[in-house]
Structures are given as C-alpha cells and as structure tokens.
C-alpha positions as CSV (number, residue, x, y, z in Angstrom):
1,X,82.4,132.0,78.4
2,X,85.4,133.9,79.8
3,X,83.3,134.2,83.3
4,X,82.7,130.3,83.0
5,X,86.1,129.7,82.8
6,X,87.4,132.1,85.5
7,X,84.1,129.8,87.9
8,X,85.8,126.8,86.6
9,X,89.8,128.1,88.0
10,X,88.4,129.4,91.1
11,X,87.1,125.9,92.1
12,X,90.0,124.0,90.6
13,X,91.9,126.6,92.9
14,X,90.1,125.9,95.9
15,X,90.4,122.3,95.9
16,X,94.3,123.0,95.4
17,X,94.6,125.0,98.3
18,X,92.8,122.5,100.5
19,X,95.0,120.2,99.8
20,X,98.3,121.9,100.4
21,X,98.6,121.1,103.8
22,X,101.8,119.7,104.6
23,X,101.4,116.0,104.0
24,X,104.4,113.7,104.7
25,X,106.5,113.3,101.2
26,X,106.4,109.8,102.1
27,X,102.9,109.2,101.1
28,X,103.3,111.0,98.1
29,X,106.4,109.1,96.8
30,X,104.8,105.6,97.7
31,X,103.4,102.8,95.1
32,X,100.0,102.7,95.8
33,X,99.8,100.6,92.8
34,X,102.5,97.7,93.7
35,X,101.6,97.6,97.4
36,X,100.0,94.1,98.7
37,X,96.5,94.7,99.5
38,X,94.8,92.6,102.4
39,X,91.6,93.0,100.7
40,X,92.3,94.2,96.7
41,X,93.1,91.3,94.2
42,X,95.9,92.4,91.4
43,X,93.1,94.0,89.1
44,X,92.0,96.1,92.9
45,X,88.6,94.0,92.8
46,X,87.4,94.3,96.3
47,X,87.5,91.1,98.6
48,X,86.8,91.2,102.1
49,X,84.1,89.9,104.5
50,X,80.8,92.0,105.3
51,X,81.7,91.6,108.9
52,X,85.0,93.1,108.5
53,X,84.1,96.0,106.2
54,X,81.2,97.0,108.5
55,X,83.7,97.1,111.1
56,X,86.0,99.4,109.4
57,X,83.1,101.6,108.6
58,X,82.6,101.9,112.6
59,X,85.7,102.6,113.6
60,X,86.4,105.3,110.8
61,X,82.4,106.6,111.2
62,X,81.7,106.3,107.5
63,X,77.6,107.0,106.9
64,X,76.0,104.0,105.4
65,X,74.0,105.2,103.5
66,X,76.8,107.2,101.4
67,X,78.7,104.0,100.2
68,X,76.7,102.8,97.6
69,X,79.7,102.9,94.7
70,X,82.6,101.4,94.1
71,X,84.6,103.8,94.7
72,X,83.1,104.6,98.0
73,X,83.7,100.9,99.2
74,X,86.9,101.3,97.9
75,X,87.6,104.0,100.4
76,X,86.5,102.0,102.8
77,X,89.1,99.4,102.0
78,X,91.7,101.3,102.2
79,X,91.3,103.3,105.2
80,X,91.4,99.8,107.0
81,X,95.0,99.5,105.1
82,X,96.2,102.5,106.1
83,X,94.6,103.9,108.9
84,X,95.0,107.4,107.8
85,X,92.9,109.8,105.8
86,X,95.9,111.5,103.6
87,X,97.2,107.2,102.4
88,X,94.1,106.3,101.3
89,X,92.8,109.7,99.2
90,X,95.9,109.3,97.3
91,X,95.9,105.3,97.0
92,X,92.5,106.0,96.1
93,X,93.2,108.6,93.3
94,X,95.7,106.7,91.7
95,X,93.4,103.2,91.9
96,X,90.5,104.6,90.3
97,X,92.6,107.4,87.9
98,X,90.9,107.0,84.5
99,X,91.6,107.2,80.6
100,X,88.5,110.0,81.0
101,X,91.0,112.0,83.0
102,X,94.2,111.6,81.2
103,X,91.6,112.6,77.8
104,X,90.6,115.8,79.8
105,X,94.4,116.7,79.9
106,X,95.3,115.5,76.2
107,X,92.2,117.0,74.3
108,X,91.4,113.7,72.9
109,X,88.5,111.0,73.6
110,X,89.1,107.9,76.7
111,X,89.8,105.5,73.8
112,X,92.6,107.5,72.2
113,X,94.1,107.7,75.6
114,X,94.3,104.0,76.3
115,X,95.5,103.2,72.8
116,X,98.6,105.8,73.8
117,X,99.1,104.5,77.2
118,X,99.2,100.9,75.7
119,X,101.3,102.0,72.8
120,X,104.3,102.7,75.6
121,X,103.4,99.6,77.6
122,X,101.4,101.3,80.3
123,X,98.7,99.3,81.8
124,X,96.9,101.0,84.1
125,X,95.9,104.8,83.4
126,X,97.5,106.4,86.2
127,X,101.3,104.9,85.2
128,X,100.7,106.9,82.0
129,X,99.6,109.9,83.5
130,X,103.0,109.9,85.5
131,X,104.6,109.5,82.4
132,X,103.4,112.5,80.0
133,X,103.0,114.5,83.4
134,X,106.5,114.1,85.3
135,X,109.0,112.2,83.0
136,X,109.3,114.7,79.8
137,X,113.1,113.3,79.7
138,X,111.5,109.9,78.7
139,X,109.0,111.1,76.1
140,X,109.0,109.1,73.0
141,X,109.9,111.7,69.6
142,X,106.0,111.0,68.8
143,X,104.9,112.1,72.4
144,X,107.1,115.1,71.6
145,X,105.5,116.0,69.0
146,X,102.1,115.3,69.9
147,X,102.5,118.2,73.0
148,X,104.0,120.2,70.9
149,X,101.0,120.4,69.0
150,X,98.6,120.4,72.0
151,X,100.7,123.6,73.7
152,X,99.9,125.1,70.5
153,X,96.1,124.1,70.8
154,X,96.1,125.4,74.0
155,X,97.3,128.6,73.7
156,X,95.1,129.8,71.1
157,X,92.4,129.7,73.3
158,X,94.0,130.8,76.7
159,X,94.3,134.1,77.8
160,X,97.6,133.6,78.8
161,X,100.5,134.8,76.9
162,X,103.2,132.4,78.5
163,X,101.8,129.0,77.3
164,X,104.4,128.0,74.7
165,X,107.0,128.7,77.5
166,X,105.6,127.5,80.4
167,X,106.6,123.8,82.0
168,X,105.1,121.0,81.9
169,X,103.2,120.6,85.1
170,X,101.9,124.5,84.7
171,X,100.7,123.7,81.3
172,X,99.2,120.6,81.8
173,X,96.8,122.3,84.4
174,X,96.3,124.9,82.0
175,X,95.3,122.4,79.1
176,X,93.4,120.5,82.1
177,X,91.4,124.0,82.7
178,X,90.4,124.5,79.2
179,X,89.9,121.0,78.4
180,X,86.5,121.3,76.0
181,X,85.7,118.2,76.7
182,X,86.0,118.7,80.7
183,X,83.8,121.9,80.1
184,X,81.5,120.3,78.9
185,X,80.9,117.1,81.0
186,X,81.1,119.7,83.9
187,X,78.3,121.4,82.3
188,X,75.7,118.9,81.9
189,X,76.7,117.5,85.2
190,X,76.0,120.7,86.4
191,X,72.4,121.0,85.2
192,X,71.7,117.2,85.7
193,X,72.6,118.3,89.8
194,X,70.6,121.5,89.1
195,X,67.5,119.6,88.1
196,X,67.6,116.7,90.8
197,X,67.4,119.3,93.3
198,X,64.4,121.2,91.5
199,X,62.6,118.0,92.6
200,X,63.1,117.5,95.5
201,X,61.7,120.6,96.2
C-alpha cells in the first residue's frame, strides 16, 4: 500500500510540474464562471452551429475522432473564446469541477458535498472549492470544526508528521492524496484501462 501511494504522489507530482510554467496571473485571477459566453447558456449548455464548431476544430487542429464527450466539445468551445490553450484548460477545469472532486478532498460521498456547498449558498461546485480551499478567514464555526476533524483523519494515516500544522493548501493535497475514496476509483479505473487494452490485443 505504501508503494501505491508513493505511484499515486509521483503522478500527482508530475502533472504539477507540467503545469508550473509561468502562466500570466491574469488568467488565473479571472471569472471563468461570470464571463459572457458566445456559445455557453447560464447553466454552460453548449450552443453553437456545426458549421462553426467544425471550424474551430480546424483552426485549433483538434482530431475528430477524440471529441466524443462533453467535456471534449466543451474544449472546443472555449478555445474559440479564448484563443489560447492556458484560458481555456482553466475555464475548463473550473466549468466542469465536480461534487466527486470536492468529496475526494473532504473524505465524504458527492452528495454530502453538495448538501455543504448549498448549505453556504454555493451553487456551482467549483465556488465552494474556492471557499474551503483559499478563504479559511470566512469559514463558518461548523466548517471549522469539520477540518479540524478531517486534519485529524488525515494524519493518522499519513506518513507525515507535520499534518496538524501544516496550511491549508499543503494539507488539502495531502488529504486529496490519501483520499480512500480517490484510491480507489483510481484503482478500478486502472484495471478497467488494464483490461480494454488486453483486448485489443
């Protein structure tokens, strides 16, 4: 398990590292959630004409054959908003950011997540994920409370020592690492990959 785990920080780690490149604060400080889409409604349902979307897909050379999801027509969308790779993975991220992610980071199930996001007034997912992640000074005395406990879940199974003292950001990607829950779906999506390549061959 303790190998699994150290597999499961070195790829979180790599995916950090490739994206530290130095990308303009500006895009990172911008609503993507607010902003008036040409071709999102309010609830970002996708409208736009085949015509114009196959155009998009020219110019930015996506492969047909690989936007066959939502989210991939999504990224479509928006790379005819903004014209640039670095908008439109993080307008992206925060569009489609899920109750499943904000559970991997809490320890508890999509459902319970919602129910707290909509309990403070937060509609979509990724507003409450700013909230428990970057604005500790506006934590409700139950959210208090409820990572105080979670810290303490956390450490008893991490190897680190520092947990109870560390800050927020640093411990949330250590609760997101050990996340059961986010071990395990990584698991069986795992095998399910391992076993759709077994046929193929």
């Amino acid at each position: 398990m303790r190998i699994l785990f150290s597999l499961l920080f070195l790829g979180i780690s790599l995916v950090s590292i490739a994206q530290s490149r130095e990308i303009p604060q500006s895009y990172k400080d911008y609503d993507y959630l607010t902003h008036k889409y040409e071709h999102l409604d309010k609830d970002f349902k996708i409208h736009i004409e085949s015509v114009k979307f196959d155009s998009i897909m020219t110019k930015y050379q996506y492969a047909p054959q690989r936007v066959d999801s939502w989210r991939d027509s999504l990224s479509v969308v928006l790379m005819g908003e903004f014209g640039n790779w670095d908008q439109q993975r993080i307008a992206s991220n925060r569009i489609s950011y899920s109750n499943l992610k904000t559970s991997y980071y809490l320890w508890i199930t999509p459902e319970e997540a919602k129910q707290m996001a909509e309990k403070r007034g937060f509609k979509h997912p990724y507003r409450f994920y700013e909230y428990f992640r970057y604005h500790e000074n506006k934590w409700d005395k139950e959210m208090r409370g409820f990572m105080k406990k979670l810290r303490k879940k956390v450490a008893s199974v991490s190897e680190r020592k520092d947990v109870l003292e560390m800050d927020n950001r640093s411990f949330l990607g250590e609760a997101l690492k050990l996340s059961p829950q986010r071990v395990k779906d990584f698991l069986e999506l795992r095998e399910k990959r391992m076993k759709n390549r077994s046929r193929r061959w």
